[in-house]
DOVOVO-916899 format. One record per residue: residue number from 1; y, x, z of N, C-alpha, C in turn. Coordinates in nm, 3 decimals. Layout:
<nodes>
[NUM [Y X Z] [Y X Z] [Y X Z]]
...
</nodes>
This chain:
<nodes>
[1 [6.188 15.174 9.840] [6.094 15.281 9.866] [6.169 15.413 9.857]]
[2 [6.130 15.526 9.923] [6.181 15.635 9.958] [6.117 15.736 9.869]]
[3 [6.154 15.802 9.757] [6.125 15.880 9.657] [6.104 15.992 9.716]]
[4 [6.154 16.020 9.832] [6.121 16.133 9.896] [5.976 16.151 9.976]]
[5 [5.899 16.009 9.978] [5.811 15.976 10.032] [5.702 15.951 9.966]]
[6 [5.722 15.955 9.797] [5.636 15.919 9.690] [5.600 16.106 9.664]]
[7 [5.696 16.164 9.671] [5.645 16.328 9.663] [5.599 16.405 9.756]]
[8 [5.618 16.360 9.871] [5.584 16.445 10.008] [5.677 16.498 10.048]]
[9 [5.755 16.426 10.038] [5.858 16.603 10.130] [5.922 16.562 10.236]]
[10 [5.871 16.419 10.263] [5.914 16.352 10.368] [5.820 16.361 10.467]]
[11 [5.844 16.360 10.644] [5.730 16.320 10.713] [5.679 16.160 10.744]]
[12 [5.583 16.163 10.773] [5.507 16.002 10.763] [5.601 15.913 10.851]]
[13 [5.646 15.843 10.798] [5.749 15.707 10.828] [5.635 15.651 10.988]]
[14 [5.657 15.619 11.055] [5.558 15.529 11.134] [5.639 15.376 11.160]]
[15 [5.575 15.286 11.140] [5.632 15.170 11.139] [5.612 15.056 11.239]]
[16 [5.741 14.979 11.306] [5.780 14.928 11.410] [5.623 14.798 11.441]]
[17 [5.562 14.796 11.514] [5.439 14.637 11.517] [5.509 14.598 11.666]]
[18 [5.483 14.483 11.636] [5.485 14.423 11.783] [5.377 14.435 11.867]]
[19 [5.387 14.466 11.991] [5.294 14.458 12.076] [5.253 14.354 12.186]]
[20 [5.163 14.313 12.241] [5.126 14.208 12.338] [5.214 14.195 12.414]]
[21 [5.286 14.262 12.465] [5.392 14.244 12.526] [5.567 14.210 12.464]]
[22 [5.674 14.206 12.543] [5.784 14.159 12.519] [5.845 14.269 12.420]]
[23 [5.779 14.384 12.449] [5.846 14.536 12.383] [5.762 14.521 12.232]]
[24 [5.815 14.630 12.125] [5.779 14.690 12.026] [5.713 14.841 12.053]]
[25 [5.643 14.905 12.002] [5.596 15.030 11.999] [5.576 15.057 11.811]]
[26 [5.519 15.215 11.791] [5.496 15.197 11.697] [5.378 15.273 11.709]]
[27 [5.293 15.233 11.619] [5.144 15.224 11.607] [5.104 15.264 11.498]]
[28 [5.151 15.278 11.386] [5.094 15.302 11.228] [5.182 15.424 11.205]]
[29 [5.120 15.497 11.142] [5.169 15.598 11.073] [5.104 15.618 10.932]]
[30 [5.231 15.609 10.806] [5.216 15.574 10.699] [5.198 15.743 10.617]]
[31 [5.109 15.726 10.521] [5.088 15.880 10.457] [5.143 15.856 10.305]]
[32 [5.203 15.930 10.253] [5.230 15.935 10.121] [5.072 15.934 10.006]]
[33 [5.110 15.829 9.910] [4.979 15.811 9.845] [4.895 15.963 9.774]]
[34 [4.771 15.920 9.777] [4.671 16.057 9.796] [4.617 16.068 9.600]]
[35 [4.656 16.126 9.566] [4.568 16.116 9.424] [4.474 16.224 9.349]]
[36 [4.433 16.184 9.283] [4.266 16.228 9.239] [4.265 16.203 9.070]]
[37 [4.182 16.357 9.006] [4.168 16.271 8.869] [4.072 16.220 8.819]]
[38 [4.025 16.147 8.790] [3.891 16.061 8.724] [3.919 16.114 8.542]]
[39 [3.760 16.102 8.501] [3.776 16.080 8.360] [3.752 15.953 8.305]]
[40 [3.844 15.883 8.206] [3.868 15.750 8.172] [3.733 15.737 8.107]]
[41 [3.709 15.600 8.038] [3.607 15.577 7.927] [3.604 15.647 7.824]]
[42 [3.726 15.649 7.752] [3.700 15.747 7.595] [3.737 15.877 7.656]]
[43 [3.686 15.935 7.725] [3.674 16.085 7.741] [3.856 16.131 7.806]]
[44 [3.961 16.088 7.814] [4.033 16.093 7.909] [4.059 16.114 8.035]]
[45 [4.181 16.130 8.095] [4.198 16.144 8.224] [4.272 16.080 8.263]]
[46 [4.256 16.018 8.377] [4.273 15.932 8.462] [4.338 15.973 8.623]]
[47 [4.429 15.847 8.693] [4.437 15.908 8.821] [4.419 15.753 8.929]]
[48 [4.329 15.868 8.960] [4.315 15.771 9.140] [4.372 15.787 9.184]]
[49 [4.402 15.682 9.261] [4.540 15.683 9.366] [4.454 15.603 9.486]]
[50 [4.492 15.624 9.617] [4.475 15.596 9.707] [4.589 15.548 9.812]]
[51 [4.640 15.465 9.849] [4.727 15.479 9.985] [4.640 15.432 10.115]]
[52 [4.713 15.524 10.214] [4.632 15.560 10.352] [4.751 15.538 10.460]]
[53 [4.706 15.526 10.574] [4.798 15.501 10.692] [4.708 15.510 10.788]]
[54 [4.733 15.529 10.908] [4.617 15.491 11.024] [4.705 15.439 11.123]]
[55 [4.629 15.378 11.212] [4.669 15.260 11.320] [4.613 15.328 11.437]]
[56 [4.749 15.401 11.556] [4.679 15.481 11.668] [4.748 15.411 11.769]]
[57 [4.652 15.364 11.868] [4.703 15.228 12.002] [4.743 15.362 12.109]]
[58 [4.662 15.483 12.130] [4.672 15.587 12.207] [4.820 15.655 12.126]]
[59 [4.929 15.666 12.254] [5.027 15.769 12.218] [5.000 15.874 12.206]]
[60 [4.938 15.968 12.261] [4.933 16.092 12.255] [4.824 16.135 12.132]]
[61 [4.734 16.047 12.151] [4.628 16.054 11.963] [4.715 16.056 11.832]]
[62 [4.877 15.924 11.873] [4.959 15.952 11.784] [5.066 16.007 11.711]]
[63 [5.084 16.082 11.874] [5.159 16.243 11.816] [5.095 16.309 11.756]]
[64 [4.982 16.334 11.761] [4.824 16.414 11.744] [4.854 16.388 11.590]]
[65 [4.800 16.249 11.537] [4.868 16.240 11.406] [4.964 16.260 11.335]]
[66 [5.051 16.276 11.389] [5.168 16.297 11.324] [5.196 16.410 11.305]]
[67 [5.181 16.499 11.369] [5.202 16.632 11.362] [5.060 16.683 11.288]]
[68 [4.979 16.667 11.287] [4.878 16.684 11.174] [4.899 16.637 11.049]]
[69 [4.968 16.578 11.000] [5.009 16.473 10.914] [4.883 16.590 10.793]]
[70 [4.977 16.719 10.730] [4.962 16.832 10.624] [4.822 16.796 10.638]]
[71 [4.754 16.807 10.740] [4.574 16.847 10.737] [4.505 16.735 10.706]]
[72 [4.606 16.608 10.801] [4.523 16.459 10.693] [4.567 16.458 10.592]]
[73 [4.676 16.497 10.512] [4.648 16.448 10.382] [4.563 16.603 10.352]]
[74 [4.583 16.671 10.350] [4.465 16.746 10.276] [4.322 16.735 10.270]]
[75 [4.287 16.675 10.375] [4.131 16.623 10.419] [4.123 16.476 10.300]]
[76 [4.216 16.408 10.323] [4.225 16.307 10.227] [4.205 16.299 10.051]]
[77 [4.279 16.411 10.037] [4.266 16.485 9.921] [4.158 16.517 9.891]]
[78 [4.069 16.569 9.972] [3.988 16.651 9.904] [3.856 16.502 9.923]]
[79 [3.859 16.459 10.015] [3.786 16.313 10.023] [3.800 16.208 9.870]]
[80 [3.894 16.206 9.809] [3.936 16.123 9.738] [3.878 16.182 9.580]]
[81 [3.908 16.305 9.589] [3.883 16.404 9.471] [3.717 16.406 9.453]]
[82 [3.659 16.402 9.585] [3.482 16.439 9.589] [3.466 16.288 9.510]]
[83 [3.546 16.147 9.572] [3.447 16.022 9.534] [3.487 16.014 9.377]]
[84 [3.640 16.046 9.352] [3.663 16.067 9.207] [3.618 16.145 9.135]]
[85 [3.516 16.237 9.156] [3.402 16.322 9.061] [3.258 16.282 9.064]]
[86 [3.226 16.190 9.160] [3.103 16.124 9.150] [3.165 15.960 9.081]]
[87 [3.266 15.919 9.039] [3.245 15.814 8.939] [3.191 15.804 8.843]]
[88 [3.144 15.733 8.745] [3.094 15.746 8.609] [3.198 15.678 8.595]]
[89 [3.306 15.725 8.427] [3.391 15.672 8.336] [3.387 15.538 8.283]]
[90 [3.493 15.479 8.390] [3.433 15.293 8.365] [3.414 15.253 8.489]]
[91 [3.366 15.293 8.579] [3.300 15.254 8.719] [3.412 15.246 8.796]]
[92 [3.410 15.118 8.842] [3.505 15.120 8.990] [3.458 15.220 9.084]]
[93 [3.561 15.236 9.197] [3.518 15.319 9.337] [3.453 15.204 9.365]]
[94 [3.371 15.314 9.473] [3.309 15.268 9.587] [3.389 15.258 9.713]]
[95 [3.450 15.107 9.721] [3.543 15.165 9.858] [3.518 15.128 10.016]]
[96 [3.373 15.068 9.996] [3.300 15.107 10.137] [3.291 15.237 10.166]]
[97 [3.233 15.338 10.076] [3.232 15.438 10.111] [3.353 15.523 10.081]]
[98 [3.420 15.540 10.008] [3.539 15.575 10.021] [3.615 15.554 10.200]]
[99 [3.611 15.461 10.230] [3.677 15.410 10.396] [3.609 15.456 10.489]]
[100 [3.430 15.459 10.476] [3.409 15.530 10.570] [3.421 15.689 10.534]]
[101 [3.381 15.750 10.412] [3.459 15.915 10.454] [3.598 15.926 10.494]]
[102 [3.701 15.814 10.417] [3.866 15.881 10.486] [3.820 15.885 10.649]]
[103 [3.757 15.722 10.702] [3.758 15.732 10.825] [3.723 15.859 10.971]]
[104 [3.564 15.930 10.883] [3.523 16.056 10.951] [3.616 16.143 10.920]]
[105 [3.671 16.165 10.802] [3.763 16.265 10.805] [3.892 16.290 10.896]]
[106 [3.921 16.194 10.934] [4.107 16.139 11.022] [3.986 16.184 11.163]]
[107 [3.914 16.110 11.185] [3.818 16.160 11.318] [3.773 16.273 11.329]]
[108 [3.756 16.349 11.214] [3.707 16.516 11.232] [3.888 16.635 11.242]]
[109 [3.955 16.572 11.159] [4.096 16.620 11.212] [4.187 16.591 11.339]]
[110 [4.140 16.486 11.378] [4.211 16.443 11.489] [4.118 16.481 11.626]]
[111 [3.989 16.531 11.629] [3.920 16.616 11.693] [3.856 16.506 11.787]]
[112 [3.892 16.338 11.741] [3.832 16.217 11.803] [3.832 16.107 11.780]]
[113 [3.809 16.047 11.793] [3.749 15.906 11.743] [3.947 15.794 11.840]]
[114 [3.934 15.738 11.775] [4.103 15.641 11.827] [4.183 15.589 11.715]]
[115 [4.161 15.686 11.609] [4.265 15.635 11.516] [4.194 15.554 11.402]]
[116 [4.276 15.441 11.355] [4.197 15.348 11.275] [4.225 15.391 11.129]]
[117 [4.157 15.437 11.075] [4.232 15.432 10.932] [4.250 15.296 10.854]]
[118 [4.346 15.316 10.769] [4.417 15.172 10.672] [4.434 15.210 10.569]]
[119 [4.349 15.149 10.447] [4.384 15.170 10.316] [4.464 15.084 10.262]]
[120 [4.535 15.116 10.167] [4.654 15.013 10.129] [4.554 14.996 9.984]]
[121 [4.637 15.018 9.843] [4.637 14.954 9.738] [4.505 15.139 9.682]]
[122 [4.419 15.100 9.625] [4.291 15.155 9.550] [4.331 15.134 9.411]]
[123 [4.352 15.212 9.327] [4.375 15.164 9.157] [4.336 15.332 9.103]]
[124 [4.277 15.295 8.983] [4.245 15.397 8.895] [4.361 15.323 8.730]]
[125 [4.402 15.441 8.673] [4.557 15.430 8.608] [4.488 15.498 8.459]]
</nodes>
């Protein structure tokens, strides 16, 4: 793993999929994990963590992403932070809803509907 990619200071890696055809393209573009603080059970603090990626079949939606990268994760951020202040201390996320706000959010930054969002690993620490 790329430490430079655990802090941000890297841009989003996009990673090689095979496609229906004989060729490769790349299709995913990976975001550095998104975090949030929760308050634990005994009155503590806590961090949500989120990892995110989205899956864009349209090239030009996925330049679109990529070069937005700053505004999805900030939209992400602030998505992640809203569901981590409506937890109660103890309570898992909600990560139906969690997936569908990242999802409107990547669709309200990306100014359209194409890109799939992908959550990786959900843990409160």
């Amino acid at each position: 793993m790329e430490r430079r990619a655990l802090i941000g200071l890297s841009k989003p890696a996009p990673l090689k999929t095979s496609g229906g055809g004989g060729g490769s393209q790349n299709t995913y573009v990976r975001f550095p994990t998104v975090t949030a603080t929760v308050i634990r059970p005994g009155g503590g603090r806590g961090v949500f963590s989120v990892e995110t990626g989205v899956d864009v079949a349209d090239a030009a939606l996925r330049t679109r992403a990529e070069q937005s990268a700053p505004r999805l994760r900030a939209a992400y951020a602030e998505t992640c932070q809203r569901a981590a202040n409506a937890l109660l201390p103890g309570a898992p996320p909600n990560i139906d809803a969690l997936s569908r706000d990242l999802q409107a959010a990547t669709d309200r930054v990306l100014g359209r509907p194409g890109a799939r969002l992908l959550l990786g690993t959900v843990m409160i620490a």
